[in-house]
C-alpha positions in Angstrom: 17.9 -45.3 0.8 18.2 -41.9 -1.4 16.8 -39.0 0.1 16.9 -35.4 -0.3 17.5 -33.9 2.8 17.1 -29.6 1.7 14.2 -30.7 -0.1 12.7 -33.1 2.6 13.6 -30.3 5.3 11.5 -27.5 3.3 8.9 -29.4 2.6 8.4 -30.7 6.2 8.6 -26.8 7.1 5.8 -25.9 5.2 3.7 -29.1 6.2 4.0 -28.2 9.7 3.7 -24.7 9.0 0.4 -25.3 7.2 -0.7 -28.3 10.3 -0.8 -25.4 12.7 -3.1 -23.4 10.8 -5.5 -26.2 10.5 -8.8 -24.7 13.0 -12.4 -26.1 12.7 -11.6 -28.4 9.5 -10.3 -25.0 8.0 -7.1 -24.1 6.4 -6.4 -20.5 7.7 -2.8 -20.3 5.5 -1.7 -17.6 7.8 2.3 -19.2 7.6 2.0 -19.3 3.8 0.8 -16.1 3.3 3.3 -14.5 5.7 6.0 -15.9 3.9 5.1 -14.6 0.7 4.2 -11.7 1.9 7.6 -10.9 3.6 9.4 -12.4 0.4 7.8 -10.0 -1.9 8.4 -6.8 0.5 11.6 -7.8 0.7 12.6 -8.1 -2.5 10.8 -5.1 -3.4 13.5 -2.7 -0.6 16.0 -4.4 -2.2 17.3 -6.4 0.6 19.1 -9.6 0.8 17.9 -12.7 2.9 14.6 -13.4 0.9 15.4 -17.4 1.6 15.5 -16.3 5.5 12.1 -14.4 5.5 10.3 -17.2 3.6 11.2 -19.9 6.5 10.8 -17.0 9.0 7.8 -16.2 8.0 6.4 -20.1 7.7 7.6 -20.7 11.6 7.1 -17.5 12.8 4.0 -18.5 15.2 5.3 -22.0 16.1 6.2 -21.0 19.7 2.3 -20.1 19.9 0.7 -24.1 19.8 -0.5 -24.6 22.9 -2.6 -21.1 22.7 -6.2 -22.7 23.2 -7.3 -20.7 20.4 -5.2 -19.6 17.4 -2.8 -16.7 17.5 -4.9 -15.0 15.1 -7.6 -14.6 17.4 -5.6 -13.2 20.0 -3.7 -10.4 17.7 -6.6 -9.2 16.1 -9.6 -9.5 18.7 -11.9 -11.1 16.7 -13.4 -13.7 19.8 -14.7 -11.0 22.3 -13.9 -12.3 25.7 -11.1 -14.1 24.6 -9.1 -14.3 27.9 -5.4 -13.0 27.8 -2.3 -15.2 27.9 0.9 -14.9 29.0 2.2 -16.9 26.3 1.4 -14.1 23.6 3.5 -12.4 24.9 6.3 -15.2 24.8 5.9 -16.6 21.5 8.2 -14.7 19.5 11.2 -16.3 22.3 9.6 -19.6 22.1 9.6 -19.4 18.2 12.9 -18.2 18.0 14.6 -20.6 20.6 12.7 -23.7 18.6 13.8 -22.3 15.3 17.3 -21.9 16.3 17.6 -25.5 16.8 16.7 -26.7 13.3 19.7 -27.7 10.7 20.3 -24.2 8.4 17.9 -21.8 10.3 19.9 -20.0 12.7 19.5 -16.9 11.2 15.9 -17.1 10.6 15.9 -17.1 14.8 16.2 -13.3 15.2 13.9 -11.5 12.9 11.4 -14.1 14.5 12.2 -12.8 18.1 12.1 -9.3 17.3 8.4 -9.9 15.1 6.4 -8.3 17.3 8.8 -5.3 18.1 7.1 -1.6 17.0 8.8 1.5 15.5 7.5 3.7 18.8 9.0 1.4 21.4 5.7 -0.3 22.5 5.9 -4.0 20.7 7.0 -7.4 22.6 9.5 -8.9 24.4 11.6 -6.3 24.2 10.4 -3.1 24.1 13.0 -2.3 21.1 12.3 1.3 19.2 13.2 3.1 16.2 17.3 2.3 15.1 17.0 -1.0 17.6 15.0 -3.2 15.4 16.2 -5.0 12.0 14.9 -4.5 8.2 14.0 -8.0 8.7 11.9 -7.7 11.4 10.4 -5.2 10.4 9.3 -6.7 7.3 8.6 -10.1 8.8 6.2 -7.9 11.0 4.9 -6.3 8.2 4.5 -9.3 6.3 2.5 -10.6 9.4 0.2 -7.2 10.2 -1.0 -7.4 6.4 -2.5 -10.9 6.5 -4.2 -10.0 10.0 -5.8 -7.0 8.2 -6.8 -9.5 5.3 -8.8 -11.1 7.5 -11.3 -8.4 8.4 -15.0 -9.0 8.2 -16.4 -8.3 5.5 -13.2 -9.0 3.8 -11.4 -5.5 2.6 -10.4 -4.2 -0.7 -7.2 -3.3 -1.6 -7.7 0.5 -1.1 -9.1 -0.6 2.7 -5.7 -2.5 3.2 -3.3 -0.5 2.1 -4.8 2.4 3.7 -4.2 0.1 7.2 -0.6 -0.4 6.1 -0.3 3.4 6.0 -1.4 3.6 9.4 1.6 1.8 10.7 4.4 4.3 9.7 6.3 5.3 12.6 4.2 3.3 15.0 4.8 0.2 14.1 7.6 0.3 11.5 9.6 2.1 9.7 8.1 4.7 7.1 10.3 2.9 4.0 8.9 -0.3 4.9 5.5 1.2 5.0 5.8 2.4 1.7 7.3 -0.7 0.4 4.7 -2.9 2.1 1.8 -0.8 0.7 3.0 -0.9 -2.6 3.8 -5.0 -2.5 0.5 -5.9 -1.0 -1.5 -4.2 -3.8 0.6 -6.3 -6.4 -0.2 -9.3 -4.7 -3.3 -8.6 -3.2 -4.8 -11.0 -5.8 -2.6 -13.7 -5.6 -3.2 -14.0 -1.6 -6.4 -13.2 -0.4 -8.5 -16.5 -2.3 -7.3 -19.3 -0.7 -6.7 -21.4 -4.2 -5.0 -18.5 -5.2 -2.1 -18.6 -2.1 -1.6 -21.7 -2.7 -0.5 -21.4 -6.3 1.3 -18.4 -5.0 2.9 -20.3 -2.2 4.0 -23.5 -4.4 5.9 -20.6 -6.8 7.5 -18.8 -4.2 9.0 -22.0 -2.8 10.2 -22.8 -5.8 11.9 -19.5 -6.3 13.2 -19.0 -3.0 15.2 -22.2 -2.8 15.7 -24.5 -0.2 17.1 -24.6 3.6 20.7 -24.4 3.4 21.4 -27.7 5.5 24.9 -28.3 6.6 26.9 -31.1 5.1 27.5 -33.6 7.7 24.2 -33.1 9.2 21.5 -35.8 9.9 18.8 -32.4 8.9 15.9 -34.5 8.5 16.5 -36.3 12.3 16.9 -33.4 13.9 14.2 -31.2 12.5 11.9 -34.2 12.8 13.3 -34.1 16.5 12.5 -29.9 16.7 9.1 -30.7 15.2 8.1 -33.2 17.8 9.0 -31.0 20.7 6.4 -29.1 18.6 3.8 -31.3 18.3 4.2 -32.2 22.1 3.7 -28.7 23.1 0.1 -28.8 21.7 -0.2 -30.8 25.1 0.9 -30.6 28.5 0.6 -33.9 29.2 2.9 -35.4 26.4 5.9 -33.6 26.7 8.6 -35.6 25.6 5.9 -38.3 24.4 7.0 -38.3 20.6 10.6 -38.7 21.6 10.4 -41.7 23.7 7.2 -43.5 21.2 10.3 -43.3 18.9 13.1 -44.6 21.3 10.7 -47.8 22.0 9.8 -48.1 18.7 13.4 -48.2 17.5 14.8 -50.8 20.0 11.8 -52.7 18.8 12.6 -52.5 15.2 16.1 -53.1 16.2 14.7 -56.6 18.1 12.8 -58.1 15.4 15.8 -57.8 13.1 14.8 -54.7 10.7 17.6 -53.3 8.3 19.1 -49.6 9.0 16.9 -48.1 6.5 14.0 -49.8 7.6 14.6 -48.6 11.8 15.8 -45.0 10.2 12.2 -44.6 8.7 10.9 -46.1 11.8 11.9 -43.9 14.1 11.1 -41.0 12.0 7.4 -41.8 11.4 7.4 -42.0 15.2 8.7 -38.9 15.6 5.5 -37.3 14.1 2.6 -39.8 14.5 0.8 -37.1 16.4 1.8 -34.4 14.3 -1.9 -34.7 13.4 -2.7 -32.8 17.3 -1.6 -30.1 15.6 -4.7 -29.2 14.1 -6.9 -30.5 16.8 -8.1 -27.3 19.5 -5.3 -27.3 22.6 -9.0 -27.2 24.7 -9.8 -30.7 23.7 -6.5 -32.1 24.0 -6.0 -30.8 27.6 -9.2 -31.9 28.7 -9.4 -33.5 31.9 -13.0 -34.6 31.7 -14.6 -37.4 29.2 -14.6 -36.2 25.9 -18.1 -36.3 24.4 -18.7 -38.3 21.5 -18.7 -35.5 18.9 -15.0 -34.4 20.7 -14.1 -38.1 20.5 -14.9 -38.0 16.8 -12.3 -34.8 16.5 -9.7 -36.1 18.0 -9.7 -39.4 16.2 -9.5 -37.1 13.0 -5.7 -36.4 14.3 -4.1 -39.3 12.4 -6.1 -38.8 9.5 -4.5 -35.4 9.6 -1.5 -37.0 10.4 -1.3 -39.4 7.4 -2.3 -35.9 4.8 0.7 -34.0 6.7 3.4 -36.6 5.9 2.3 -37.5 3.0 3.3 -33.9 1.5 6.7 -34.9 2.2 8.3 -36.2 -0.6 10.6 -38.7 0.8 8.2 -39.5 3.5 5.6 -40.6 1.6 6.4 -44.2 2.1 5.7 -44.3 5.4 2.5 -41.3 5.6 0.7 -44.8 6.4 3.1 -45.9 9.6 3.0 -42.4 11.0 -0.8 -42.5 10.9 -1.9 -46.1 11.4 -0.7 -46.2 15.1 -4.6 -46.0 16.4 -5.6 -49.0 13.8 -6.3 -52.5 16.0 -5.5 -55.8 15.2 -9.0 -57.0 15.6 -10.0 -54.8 12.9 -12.1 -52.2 15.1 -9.4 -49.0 15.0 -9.3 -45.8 13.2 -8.7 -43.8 10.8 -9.5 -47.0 8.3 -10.4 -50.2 10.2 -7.2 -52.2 8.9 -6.6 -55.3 10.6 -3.9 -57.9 11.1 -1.5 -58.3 8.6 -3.3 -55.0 6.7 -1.9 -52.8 8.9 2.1 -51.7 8.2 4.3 -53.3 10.5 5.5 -49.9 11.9 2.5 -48.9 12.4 1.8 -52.1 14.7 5.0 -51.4 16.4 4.5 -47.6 17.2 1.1 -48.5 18.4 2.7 -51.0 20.9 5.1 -48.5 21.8 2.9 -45.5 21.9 0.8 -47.0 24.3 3.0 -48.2 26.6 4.1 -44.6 26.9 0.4 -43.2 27.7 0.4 -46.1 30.2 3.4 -45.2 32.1 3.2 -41.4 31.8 1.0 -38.5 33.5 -2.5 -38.1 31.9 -5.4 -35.6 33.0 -7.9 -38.8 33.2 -5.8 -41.3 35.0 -3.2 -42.3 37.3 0.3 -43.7 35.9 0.4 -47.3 36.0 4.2 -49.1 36.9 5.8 -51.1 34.3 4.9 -54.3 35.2 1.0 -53.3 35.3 2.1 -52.0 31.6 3.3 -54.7 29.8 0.7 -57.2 31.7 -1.7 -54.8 29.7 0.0 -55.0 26.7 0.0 -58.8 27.3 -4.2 -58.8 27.6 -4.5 -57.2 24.7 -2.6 -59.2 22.2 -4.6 -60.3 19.8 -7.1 -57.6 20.4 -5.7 -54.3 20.1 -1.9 -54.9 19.3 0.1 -57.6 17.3 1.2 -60.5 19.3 4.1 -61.2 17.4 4.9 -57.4 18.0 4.0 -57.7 21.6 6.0 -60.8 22.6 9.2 -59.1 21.4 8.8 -55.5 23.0 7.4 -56.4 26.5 11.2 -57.6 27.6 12.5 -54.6 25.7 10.0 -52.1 27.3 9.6 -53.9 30.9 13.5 -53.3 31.1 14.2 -50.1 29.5 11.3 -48.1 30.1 12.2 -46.7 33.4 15.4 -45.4 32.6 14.0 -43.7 29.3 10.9 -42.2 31.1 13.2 -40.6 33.9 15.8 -39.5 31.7 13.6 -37.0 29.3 
């Protein structure tokens, strides 16, 4: 199995990146355009660590999914009423502690932290002022600030948003990266503000910029596909730890019904992000306790549809964009996002569907009480046949009925 791993790592990045600014149907490009944005005003001071910004400013807000509403709203006011949350205020830590774990982004941690930091001493978490806070920061916050302005209504001309960017010498950063930033935006005003435009801008810029420098002697893509499912289980309250566990049962399944290394290794990993489709489904709907209404329901099915688009901008991941996202499909036909049944529907996908709800069954939900183990497989059992693959579930109801306990208190 050949992979790239620097050029599956990046492009997972900015798949994810681009997932969380999914809102409504609507891509909001708020990661891409941040990381141009800081790219160009950083090349344009003269600085080193372009290649750092460009990730930075891609992940920047990833500490921010399980706002109900998206950051934007929240940093530039735009839903009146919207209700103030603590975890604002947090985000740049959260970012910066999830960022920190990935394979070749260390350094990208801190200017993330310190995002939100102002010239005068008044920015979040840490109250740092003038001398205390890095060039890179202070671009990355730059970068940021100019695509919140962007988004005015009616949207502004050039003159209107440089004019902003003025505004922010010596209150929010320096007076050098003012200038620089005012300067930048108006060369590449066009190429971000249409959204066609950004991403012909974006694809370049990636290109130029390079890839995540990923250690030798590092499985990258495992553990940013592990990073990214803490992510994606954020989203929710409820399914912490879910994605790592789907992918635990679904490998000692794989592993049971005699599937090759290669074929378990892509296993695992599609299980790792068959919800990474929640991403761009509202945090309000996810965490609702109630029944969802039909026209909810409908949204929420649209997650591995999302999921299947995500993955399948990966590269290397392609061949199994169908696995990740056919966990939901039913034997009988009668599933989603495509009505496959039997045999139509990837193996994988029948086994992380077995093993993803086994883990709904045996873990805290808003709308129902946890069921044992036994009262878990027995379901599993009922609806062989029906919902799941009996072939699938005769081999993973030992595995699962035995293992299951120790995995669900150990995470």
């Amino acid at each position: 199995m050949k992979i790239n791993s620097a050029r599956t790592v990046n492009e997972m990045i900015s798949a994810i990146s681009l997932a969380m600014d999914i809102e409504n149907e609507r891509k909001l490009y708020h990661g891409w355009r941040v990381a141009v944005l800081a790219v160009g005003i950083n090349d344009a001071l003269g600085d080193e660590g372009s290649n750092k910004l460009f990730y930075a400013g891609l992940l920047h807000d990833v500490g921010g999914v399980g706002l109900p509403h998206h950051l934007i709203h929240y940093l530039t006011k735009k839903r009146p009423g919207l209700s103030p949350d603590p975890l604002v205020i947090a985000h740049p830590l959260l970012s910066a502690e999830i960022i920190s774990a990935m394979p070749g982004l260390d350094s990208t941690a801190r200017p993330v932290l310190d995002h939100h930091e102002n010239w005068d001493g008044h920015g979040f978490p840490r109250a740092l002022g003038a001398g205390e806070i890095a060039n890179d920061a202070q671009v990355l916050k730059a970068a940021d600030t100019v695509d919140l302005l962007l988004r005015a209504e009616p949207p502004p001309d050039i003159d209107t948003v440089v004019a902003g960017i003025r505004n922010l010498a010596n209150t929010q950063i320096s007076p050098s990266v003012a200038d620089c930033t005012a300067e930048t935006t108006r060369i590449l005003f066009p190429d971000v503000m249409e959204d066609e435009a950004i991403e012909w801008t974006f694809g370049a810029t990636r290109a130029r910029i390079g890839t995540v420098p990923v250690p030798r002697g590092v499985d990258a893509i495992g553990l940013t596909l592990e990073v990214l499912s803490r992510v994606v289980d954020n989203k929710h309250p409820y399914t912490i730890g879910h994605s790592r566990r789907v992918a635990r049962y679904s490998l000692l399944i794989g592993i049971a019904m005699g599937m090759t290394h290669d074929e378990v290794t892509l296993l695992r990993w599609a299980s790792l992000i068959h919800d990474v489709g929640k991403l761009s489904i509202p945090a309000k709907m996810l965490n609702k306790a109630s029944a969802l209404t039909p026209s909810e329901y409908s949204t929420l099915q649209r997650h591995a549809a999302y999921t299947f688009d995500i993955v399948n901008m990966i590269t290397d991941l392609r061949p199994v964009a169908a696995v990740a996202s056919g966990h939901h499909e039913r034997f009988d036909g009668t599933g989603y996002p495509n009505g496959l049944a039997g045999n139509e529907i990837p193996i994988g996908a029948r086994i992380i569907a077995v093993a993803d709800a086994f883990d709904a069954m045996t873990s805290q939900r808003p709308y129902r009480a946890v069921n044992d183990m036994d009262v878990a497989c027995a379901e599993l059992e009922d609806n062989a046949g029906k919902q799941f693959d009996p072939a699938v579930v005769d081999i993973a109801v030992p595995v699962l009925r035995n293992l299951g306990m120790v995995i669900a208190t150990s995470t």
